[in-house]
C-alpha positions, 0 to 999 in steps of 0.5 A, spaced: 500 500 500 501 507 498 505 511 505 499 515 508 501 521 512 499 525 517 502 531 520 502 533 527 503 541 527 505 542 533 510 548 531 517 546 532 515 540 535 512 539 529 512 531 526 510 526 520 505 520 522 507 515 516 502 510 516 504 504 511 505 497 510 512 494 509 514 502 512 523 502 511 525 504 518 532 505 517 530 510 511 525 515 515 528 515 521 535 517 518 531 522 514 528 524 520 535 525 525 538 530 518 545 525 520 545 528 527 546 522 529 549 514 528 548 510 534 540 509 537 538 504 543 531 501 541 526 500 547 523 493 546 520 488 550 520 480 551 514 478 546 516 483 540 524 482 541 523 476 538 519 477 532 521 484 530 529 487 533 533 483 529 530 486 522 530 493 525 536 492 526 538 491 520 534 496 517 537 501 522 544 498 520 544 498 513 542 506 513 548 508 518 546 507 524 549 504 530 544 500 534 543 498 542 538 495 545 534 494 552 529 489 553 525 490 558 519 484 561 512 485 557 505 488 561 503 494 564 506 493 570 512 494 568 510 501 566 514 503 573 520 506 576 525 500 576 523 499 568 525 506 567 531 506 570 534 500 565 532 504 561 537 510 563 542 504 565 543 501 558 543 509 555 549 511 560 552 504 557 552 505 551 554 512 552 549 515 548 550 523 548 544 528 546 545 527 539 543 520 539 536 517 540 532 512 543 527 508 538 520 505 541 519 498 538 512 496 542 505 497 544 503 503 549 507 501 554 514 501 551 512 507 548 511 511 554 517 508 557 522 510 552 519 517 552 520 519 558 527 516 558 527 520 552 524 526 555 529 526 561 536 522 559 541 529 559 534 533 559 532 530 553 534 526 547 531 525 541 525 518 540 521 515 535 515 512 535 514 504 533 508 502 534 506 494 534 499 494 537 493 498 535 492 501 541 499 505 540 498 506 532 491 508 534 493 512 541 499 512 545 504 513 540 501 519 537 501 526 542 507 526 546 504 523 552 509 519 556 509 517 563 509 511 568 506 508 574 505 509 581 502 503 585 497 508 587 496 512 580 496 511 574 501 516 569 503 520 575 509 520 573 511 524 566 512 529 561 508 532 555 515 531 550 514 530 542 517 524 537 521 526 532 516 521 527 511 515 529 512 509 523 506 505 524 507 499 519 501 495 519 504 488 518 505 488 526 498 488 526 498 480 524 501 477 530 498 481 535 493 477 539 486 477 538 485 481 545 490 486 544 487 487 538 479 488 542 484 493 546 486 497 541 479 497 538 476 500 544 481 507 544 478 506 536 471 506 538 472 513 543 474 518 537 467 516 533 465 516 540 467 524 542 469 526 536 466 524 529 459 520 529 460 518 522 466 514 523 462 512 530 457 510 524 463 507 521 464 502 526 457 501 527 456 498 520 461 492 520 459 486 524 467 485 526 474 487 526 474 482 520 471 487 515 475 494 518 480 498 513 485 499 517 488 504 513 482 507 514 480 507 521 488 508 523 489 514 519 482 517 521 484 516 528 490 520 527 488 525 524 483 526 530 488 525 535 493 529 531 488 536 531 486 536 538 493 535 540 496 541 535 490 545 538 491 544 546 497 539 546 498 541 554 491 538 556 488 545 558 481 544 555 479 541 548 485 535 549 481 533 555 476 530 551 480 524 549 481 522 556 473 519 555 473 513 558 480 513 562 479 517 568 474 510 570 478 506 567 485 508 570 481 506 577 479 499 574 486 498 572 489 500 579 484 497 583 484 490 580 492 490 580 496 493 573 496 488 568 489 484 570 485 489 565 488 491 558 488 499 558 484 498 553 479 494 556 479 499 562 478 504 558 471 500 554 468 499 561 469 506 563 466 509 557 460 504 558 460 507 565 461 513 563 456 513 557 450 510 562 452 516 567 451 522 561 444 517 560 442 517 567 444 524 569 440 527 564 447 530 561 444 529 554 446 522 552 440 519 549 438 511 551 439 509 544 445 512 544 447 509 550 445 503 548 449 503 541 456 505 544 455 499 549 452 494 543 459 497 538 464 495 545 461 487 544 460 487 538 469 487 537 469 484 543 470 488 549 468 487 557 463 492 558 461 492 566 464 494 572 468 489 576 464 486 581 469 486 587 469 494 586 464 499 590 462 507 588 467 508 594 472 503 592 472 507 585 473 514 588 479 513 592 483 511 586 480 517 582 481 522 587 489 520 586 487 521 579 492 526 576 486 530 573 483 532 580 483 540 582 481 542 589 478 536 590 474 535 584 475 531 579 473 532 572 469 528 569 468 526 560 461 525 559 457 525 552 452 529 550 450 525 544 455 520 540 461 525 536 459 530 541 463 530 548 463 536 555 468 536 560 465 537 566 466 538 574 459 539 576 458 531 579 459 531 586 464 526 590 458 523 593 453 522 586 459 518 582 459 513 588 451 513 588 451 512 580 457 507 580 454 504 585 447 503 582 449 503 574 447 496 571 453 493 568 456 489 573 460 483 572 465 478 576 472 477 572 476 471 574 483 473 574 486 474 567 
């Protein structure tokens, strides 16, 4: 297929998405550095180093570059300090000096890993993006978002700093399970959700995963993403949006144990949840819009219900440790239809509680 493209403008921190099938690494990321640099550390993990280091390597070394590498173990509750530290480790090693540049090469959690390293190693060095789950390409990899966990919250610890590229090459998506695939759908399924009802209708249309262009809907989701982030990449207002989901489903994913719930499986129940709220509270969310975001989540085969063990009281502790929570309050992303989103401090500590409490989607989880 063509190489798509989709620009972030962010002014001098501005960068290419470069979307494509069979995408030549070596090639963009050596146009990318202008020759500032020839030696690279790829960040990756135990599950993708075996499928995909050796020939980025290759690709890196047949255009000039020299490759180190750090291989960290696979899962979100890796995304922590002692990961981070590896990192730091392998660069100092190495002895990479602030005209080399780290490589992300795996899904969301490498990805905000490498770019924190990236964003404080000799107070910044250069870091591209490549992406191998659709979470990422769609997500993660795209904004400049990098971070990683407390055990008492998630993304506490981070900065806002920019790729130099993203490469998001569509044949990792072959050999990725169909459960991180239904994860990735889920971040796909909330820019139709706050953003865009056609492609939300898009989405709606087709009966599985089986029948999406991904070319499409990766690019499309880019595109979203990349127009809010040029209009607010600090997160003061619009950029807020896309967190719809996430503040419920950061709680779940810290209050069932990192690594027990995908974060796109979190953040599918917290939309659920948060879409049952918007109905409920007479936000705007009409019943059949509801009804259809949560029918769009089974339909690719997303978990759509609050763990049953987890109370409303339960959901406000880990909330209120949310980075998102000014004086107290915590704000909230609800819907006032599909394609159309609010940000939102207006729910008292005390209504949440009651409305998660009463909400009916609930549902016992074995372990995962």
């Amino acid at each position: 297929m063509t190489e798509q493209l989709v620009h972030v403008a962010l002014g001098a921190d501005s960068y290419d998405i470069h979307i494509g099938a069979h995408l030549s690494h070596g090639a963009l990321i050596s146009q990318a550095m202008q020759g500032k640099t020839h030696k690279v550390l790829i960040v990756t993990n135990e599950t993708i180093a075996p499928l995909y280091l050796q020939a980025l390597q290759e690709d890196l070394q047949a255009h000039g570059l020299t490759c180190a590498t750090c291989i960290l173990p696979d899962g979100e509750e890796f995304k922590n300090a002692e990961s981070y530290l590896k990192i730091m480790t392998a660069a100092i090693e190495h002895q990479l000096d602030r005209g080399c540049a780290l490589i992300a090469l795996g899904g969301g959690v490498i990805g905000d890993l490498t770019g924190f390293a990236a964003a404080t190693y000799q107070r910044g060095i250069a870091f591209f993006q490549v992406p191998t789950t659709l979470l990422a390409m769609v997500d993660s990899s795209v904004g400049g978002k990098t971070a990683i966990n407390h055990p008492q919250g998630k993304n506490m610890i981070g900065a806002f700093y920019q790729p130099q590229a993203v490469l998001i090459d569509l044949e990792f998506l072959k050999t990725l399970p169909p459960r991180q695939i239904a994860a990735g759908m889920a971040e796909v399924i909330k820019y139709g959700a706050i953003l865009d009802r056609a492609f939300f209708d898009y989405l709606q249309s087709k009966t599985n995963y089986g029948e999406l262009d991904l070319a499409y809907v990766i690019k499309r989701c880019c595109e979203l993403k990349a127009e809010v982030v040029a209009q607010d990449e600090k997160e003061h207002g619009l950029r807020a949006l896309l967190n719809f989901g996430h503040t419920f489903g950061h709680a779940i994913e810290v209050g069932m144990g990192f690594g027990n719930f995908l974060h796109g499986e979190a953040v599918a129940i917290g939309m659920a949840v948060a879409a049952w709220i918007s109905q409920e509270s007479k936000f705007g969310l009409s019943a059949a819009d509801c009804t259809a975001l949560v029918d769009v989540l089974k339909r690719y085969n997303l978990p759509y219900a609050i763990p049953d063990v987890l109370s409303g009281r339960d959901f406000l502790a880990h909330m209120l440790h949310d980075k998102k929570v000014k004086d107290g309050h915590i704000r909230y992303i609800m819907l006032k239809a599909l394609g159309q989103a609010a940000v939102t401090r207006d729910f008292a500590n005390d209504t949440i509680v009651a409305y998660l409490d009463a909400c009916p989607y609930r549902q016992h989880y074995a372990d995962k």
